[in-house]
C-alpha positions as CSV (number, residue, x, y, z in Angstrom):
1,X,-65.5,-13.2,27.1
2,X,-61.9,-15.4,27.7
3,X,-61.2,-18.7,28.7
4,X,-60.1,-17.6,32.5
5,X,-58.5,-20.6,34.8
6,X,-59.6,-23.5,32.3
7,X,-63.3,-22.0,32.5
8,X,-65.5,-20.1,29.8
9,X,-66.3,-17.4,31.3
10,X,-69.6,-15.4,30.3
11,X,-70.1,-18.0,27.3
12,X,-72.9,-19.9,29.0
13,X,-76.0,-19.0,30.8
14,X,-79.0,-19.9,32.8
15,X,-81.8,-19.5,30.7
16,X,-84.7,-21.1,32.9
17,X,-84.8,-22.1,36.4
18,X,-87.8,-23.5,38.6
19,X,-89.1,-24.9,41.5
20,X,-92.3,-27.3,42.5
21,X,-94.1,-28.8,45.4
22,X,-91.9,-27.1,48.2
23,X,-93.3,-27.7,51.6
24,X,-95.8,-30.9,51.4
25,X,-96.1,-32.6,48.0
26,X,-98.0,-36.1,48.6
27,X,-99.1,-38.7,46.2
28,X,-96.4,-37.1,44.0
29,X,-92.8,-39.2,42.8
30,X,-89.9,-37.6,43.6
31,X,-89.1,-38.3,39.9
32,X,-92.1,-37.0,39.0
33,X,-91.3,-34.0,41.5
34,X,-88.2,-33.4,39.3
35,X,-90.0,-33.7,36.0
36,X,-92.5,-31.3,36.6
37,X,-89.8,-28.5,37.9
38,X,-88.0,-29.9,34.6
39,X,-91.1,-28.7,32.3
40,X,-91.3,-25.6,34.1
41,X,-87.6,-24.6,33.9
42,X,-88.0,-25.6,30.2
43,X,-91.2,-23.7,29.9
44,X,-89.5,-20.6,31.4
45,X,-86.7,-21.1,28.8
46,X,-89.2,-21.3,25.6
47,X,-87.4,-24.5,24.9
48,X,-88.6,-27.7,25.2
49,X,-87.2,-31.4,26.2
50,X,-86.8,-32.1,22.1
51,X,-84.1,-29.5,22.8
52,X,-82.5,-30.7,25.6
53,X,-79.5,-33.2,24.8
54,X,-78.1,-33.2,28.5
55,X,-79.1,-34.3,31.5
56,X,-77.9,-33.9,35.2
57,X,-79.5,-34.7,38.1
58,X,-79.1,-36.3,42.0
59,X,-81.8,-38.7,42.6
60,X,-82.7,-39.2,46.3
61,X,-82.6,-42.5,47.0
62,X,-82.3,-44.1,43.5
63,X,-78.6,-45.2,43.0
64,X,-79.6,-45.3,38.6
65,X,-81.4,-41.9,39.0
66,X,-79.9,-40.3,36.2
67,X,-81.6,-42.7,33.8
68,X,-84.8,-42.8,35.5
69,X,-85.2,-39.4,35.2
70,X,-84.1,-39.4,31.5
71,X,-86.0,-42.7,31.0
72,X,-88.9,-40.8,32.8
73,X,-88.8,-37.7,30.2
74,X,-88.6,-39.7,27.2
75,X,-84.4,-38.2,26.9
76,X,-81.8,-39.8,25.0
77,X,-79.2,-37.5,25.8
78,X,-75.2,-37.5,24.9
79,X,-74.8,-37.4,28.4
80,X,-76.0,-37.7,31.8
81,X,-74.6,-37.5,35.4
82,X,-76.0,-38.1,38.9
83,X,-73.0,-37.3,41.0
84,X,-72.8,-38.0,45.1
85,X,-71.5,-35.5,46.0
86,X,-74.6,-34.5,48.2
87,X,-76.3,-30.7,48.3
88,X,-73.1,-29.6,46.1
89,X,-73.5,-31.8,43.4
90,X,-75.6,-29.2,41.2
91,X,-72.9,-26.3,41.4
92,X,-70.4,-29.0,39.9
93,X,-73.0,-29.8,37.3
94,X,-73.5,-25.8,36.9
95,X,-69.4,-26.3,35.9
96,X,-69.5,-29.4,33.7
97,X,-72.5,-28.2,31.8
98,X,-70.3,-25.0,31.4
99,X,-67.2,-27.3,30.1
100,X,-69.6,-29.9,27.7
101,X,-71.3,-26.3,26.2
102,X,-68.2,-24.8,25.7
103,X,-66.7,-28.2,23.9
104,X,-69.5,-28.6,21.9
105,X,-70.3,-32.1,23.3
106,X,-74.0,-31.0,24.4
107,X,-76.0,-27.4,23.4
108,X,-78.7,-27.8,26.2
109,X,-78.4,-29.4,29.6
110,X,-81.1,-29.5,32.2
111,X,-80.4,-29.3,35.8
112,X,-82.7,-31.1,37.8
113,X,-83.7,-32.5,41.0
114,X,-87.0,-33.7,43.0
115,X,-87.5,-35.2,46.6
116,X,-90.5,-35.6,49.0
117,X,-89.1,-37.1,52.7
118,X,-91.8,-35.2,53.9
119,X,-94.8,-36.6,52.1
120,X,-92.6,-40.1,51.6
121,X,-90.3,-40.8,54.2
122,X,-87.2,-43.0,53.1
123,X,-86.5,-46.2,54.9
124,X,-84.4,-47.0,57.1
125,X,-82.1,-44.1,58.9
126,X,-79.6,-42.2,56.3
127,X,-79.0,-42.8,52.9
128,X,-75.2,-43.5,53.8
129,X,-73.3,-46.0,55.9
130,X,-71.7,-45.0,58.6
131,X,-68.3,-44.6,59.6
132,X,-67.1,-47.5,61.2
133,X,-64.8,-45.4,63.1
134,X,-67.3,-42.4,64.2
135,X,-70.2,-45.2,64.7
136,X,-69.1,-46.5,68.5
137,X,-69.4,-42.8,69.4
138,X,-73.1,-42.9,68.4
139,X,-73.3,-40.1,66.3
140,X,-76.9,-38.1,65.0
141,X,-75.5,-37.8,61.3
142,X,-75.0,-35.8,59.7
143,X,-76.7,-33.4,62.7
144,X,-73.6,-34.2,65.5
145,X,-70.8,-33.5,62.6
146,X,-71.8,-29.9,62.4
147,X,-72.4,-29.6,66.0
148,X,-68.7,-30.2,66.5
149,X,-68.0,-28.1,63.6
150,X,-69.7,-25.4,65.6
151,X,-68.4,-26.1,68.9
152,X,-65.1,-25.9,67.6
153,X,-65.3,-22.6,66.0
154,X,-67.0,-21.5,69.3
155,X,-64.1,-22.3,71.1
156,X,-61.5,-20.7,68.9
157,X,-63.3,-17.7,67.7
158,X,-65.7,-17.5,71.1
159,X,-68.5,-17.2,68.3
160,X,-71.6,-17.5,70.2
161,X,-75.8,-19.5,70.2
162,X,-76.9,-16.2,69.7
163,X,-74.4,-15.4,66.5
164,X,-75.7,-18.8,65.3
165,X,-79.5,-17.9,65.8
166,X,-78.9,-14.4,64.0
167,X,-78.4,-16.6,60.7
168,X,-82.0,-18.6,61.6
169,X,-83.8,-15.4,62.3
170,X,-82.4,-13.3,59.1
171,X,-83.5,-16.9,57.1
172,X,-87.1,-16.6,58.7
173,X,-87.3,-12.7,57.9
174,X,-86.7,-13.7,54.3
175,X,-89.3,-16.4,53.8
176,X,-91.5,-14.1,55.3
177,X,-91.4,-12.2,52.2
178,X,-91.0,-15.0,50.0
179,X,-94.6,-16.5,49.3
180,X,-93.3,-20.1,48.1
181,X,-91.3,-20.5,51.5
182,X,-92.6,-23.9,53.5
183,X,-92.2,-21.4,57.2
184,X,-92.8,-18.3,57.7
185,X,-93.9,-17.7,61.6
186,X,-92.1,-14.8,63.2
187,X,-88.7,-16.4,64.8
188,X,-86.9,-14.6,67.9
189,X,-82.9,-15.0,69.0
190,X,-84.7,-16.0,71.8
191,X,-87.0,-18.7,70.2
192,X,-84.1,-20.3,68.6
193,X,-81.9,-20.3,72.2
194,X,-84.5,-21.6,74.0
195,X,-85.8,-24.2,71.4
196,X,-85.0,-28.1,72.1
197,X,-81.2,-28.9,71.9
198,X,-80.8,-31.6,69.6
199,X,-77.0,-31.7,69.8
200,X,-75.1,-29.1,71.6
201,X,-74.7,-26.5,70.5
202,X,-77.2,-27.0,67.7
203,X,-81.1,-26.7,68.6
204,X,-83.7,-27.9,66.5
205,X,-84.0,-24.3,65.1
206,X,-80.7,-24.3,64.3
207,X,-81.6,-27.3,62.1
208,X,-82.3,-26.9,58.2
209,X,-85.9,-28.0,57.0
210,X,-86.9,-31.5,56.2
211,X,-89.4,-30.9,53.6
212,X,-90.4,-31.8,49.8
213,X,-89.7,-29.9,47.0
214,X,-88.4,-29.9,43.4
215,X,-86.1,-27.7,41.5
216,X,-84.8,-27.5,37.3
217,X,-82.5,-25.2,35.4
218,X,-81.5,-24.8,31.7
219,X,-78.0,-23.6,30.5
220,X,-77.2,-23.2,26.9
221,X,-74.5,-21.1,25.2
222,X,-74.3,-17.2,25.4
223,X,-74.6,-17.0,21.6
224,X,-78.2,-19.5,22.3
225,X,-78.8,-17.5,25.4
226,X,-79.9,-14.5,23.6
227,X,-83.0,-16.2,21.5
228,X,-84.8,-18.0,25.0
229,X,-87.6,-16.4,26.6
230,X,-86.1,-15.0,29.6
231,X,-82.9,-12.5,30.4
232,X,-80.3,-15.2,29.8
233,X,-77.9,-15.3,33.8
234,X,-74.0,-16.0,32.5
235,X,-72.0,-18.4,34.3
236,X,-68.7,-16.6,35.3
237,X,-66.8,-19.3,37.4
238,X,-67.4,-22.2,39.0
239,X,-65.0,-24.5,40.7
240,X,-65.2,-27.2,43.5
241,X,-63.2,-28.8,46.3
242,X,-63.8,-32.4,48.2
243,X,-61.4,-32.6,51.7
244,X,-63.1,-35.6,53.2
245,X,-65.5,-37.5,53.6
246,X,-66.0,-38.2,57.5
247,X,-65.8,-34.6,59.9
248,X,-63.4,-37.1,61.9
249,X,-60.8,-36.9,58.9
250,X,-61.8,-32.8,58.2
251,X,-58.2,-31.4,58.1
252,X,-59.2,-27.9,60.1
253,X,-63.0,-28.1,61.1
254,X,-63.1,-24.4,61.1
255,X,-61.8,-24.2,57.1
256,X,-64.3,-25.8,54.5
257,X,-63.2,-26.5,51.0
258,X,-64.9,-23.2,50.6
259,X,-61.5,-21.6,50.4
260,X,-60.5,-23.5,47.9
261,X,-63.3,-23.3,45.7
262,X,-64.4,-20.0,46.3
263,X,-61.1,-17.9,45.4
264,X,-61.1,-20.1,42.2
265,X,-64.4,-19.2,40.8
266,X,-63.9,-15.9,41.8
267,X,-60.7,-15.5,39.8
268,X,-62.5,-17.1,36.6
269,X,-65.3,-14.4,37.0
270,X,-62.6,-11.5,37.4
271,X,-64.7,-10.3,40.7
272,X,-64.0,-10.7,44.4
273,X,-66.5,-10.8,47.4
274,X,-66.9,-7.3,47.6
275,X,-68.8,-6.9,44.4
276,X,-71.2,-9.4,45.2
277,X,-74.7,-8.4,46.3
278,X,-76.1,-11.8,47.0
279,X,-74.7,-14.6,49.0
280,X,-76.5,-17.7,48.4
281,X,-75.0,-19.8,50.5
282,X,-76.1,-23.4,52.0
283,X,-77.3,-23.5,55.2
284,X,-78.3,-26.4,56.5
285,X,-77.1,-25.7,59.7
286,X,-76.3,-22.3,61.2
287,X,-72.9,-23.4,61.2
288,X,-72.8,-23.1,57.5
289,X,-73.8,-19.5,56.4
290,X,-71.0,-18.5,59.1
291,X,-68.0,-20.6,57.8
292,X,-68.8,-20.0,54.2
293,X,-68.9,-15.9,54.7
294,X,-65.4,-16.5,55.8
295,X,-64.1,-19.0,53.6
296,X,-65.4,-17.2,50.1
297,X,-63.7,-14.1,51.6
298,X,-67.1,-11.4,52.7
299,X,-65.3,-11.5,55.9
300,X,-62.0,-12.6,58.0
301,X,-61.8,-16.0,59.1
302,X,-63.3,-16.0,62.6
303,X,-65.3,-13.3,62.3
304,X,-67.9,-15.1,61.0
305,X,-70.3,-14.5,64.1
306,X,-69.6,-10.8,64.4
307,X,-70.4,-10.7,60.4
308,X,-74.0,-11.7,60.7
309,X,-74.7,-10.2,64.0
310,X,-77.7,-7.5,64.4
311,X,-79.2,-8.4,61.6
312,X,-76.5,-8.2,59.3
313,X,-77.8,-10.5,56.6
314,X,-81.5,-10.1,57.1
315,X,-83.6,-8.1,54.9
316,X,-82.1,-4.3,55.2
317,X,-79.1,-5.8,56.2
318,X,-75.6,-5.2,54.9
319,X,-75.6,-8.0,53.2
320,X,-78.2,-9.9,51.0
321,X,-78.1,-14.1,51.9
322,X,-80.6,-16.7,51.3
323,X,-83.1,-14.6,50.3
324,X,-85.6,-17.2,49.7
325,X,-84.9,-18.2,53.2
326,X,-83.2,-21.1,53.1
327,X,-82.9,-24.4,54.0
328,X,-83.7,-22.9,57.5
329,X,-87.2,-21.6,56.5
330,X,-87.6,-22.1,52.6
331,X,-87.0,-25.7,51.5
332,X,-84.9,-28.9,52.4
333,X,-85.7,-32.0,51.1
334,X,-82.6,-33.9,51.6
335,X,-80.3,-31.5,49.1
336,X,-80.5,-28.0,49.1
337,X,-78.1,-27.0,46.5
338,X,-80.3,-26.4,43.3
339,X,-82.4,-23.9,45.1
340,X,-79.9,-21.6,45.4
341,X,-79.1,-21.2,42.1
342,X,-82.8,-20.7,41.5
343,X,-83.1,-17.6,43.8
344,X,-79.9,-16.5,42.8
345,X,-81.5,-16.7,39.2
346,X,-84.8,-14.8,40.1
347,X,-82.8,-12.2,41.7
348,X,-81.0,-10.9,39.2
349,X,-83.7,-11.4,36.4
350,X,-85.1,-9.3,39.1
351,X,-88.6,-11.6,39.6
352,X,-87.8,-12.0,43.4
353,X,-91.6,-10.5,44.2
354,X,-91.7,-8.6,47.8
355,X,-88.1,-9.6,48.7
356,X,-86.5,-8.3,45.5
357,X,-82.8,-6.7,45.7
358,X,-82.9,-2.8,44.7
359,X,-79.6,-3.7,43.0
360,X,-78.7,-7.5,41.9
361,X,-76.3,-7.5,39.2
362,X,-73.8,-10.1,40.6
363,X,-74.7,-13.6,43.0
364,X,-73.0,-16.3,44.2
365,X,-74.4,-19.5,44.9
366,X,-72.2,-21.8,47.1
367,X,-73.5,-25.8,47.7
368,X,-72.3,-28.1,50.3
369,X,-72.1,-31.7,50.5
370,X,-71.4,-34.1,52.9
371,X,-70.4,-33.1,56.6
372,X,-68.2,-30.0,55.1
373,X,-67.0,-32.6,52.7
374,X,-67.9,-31.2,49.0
375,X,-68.1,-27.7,48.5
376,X,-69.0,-26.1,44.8
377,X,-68.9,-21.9,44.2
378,X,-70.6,-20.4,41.0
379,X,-70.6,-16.7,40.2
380,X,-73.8,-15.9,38.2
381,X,-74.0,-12.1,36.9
382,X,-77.4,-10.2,35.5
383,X,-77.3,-10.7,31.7
């Protein structure tokens, strides 16, 4: 295993990963959220928080989160981070938690997040303030940015609603076989085209979850790896790209950061697209799943639509995404990006239950941030 691209590739691994409270969790902190998945990812591990000298984590609506959490958990670690960079921010902490283990600055970081909207409802509107120069159009943000990423691609690709509401369906046939997933009703192309448009051409089943739920995951060094409790997942890339922050200043709002930071952590892993079995890819929208496929290379830009058409990356599909189900039909509790290093970790341990891979030795696990602003790629391999 070789330094590839400035990363180490193979010489750190997920070595727990876990999730709580997904769907309702009420009388519960979202701290308290995060510290519970925190023991359980630790528990999963063998390890415990004596061991843990790290700490990264994106609290909801707490500005100091990172030391509430470690204040929380009784931590005094070397470092700690709690980026904004959105539903991203934990596949960038996947790749500083790779660079600090490598460095020998920390030997055990913990991953973690926790947020209940559902049960708790923030005040006020949004968590950000608005752009002074998208405001006078009266925007539903972050829900009108994708919608005219979407009616953009429309018009240049003629991708079509029903393309869009293959990617909700194949997320509901997923969480039907996933126990833990906060929806599971059948869900028609039909259901999601005639469902309430909330802004066109996005209906409210094109529209990720808004949900509670609570995710954690360890990384230590390969050479540590070996010794934890569970088949230790190596890190093989991970790289990340920011191109705005308002959708008014995205430079092409068919191209995401995605092909930036995809073709980088690919090249540090030494694999391409087509020797991935599972896409885990952020879909808050339906939008999403569509522009990342292209921009991490599964399939040509444009072709996005046609990619996950007839059930292309449902269960049986030719193509394994969002197995959990998503943010459409899983869990979405204001950032999605941690759970999708979870699945991608219980695939290829091979603990997936009902909606298990028959073959899972490679995943990728792409977060987004923002409106298309931050976009993070990690390539996780079976151990």
């Amino acid at each position: 295993m070789t330094m590839v691209h400035g990363f180490p590739r193979g010489r750190t691994a997920i070595v727990g990963a876990a999730t709580f409270g997904i769907g309702r969790c009420p009388g519960v902190a979202a701290v308290d959220m995060a510290a519970r998945a925190s023991m359980l990812a630790l528990a999963d591990a063998g390890l415990s928080l004596k061991d843990v000298d790290a700490l990264y984590t994106s609290a909801p609506y707490e500005a100091l989160g990172g030391m509430e959490l470690a204040e929380y958990l009784g931590l005094t670690p070397k470092v700690v981070d709690c980026n904004r960079t959105g539903g991203s921010a934990f596949e960038v902490y996947v790749q500083q938690a790779a660079l600090a283990l490598e460095a020998g600055l920390i030997d055990c970081a913990l991953i973690a997040y926790g947020s209940n909207p559902a049960s708790n409802p923030p005040p006020g509107v949004g968590m950000t303030q608005q752009s002074p120069w998208e405001a006078p159009y009266k925007p539903l943000a972050p829900l009108s940015s994708y919608a005219l990423a979407a009616s953009r691609h429309m018009h240049v690709y003629g991708t079509t609603r029903a393309q869009l509401a293959e990617v909700a369906v194949a997320a509901r046939r997923w969480a039907q076989l996933n126990p833990e997933a906060a929806v599971r009703d059948p869900l028609s192309i039909e259901d999601v085209l005639s469902a309430r448009m909330v802004s066109d051409p996005l209906t409210v089943r094109d529209c990720c979850l808004f949900n509670d739920g609570a995710a954690a995951v360890v990384m230590v060094r390969a050479d540590r790896a070996k010794d934890c409790a569970k088949r230790p997942i190596p890190v093989l890339g991970a790289a990340h790209a920011v191109t705005h922050r308002e959708i008014s200043s995205m430079p092409d709002l068919t191209v995401t950061g995605a092909a930036i930071s995809g073709p980088q952590a690919f090249a540090q892993a030494g694999v391409t697209a087509a020797d991935i079995e599972l896409a885990m890819v952020y879909d808050a929208f339906t939008i999403t799943p569509i522009l990342f496929l292209e921009d991490l290379g599964f399939c040509p830009k444009g072709e996005g639509g046609r990619f996950v058409a007839d059930g292309a990356i449902a269960p049986g599909g030719r193509l394994a995404v969002n197995t959990n189900g998503g943010g459409l039909s899983c869990v979405h509790p204001g950032m999605y990006g941690l759970f999708l290093l979870v699945e991608a970790v219980r695939q290829l341990r091979g603990e997936a239950g009902e909606r298990q891979l028959a073959r899972a030795e490679l995943a990728v696990a792409h977060g987004n941030g923002g409106v298309l602003s931050s976009e993070a790629t990690v390539i996780l391999a079976r151990g």
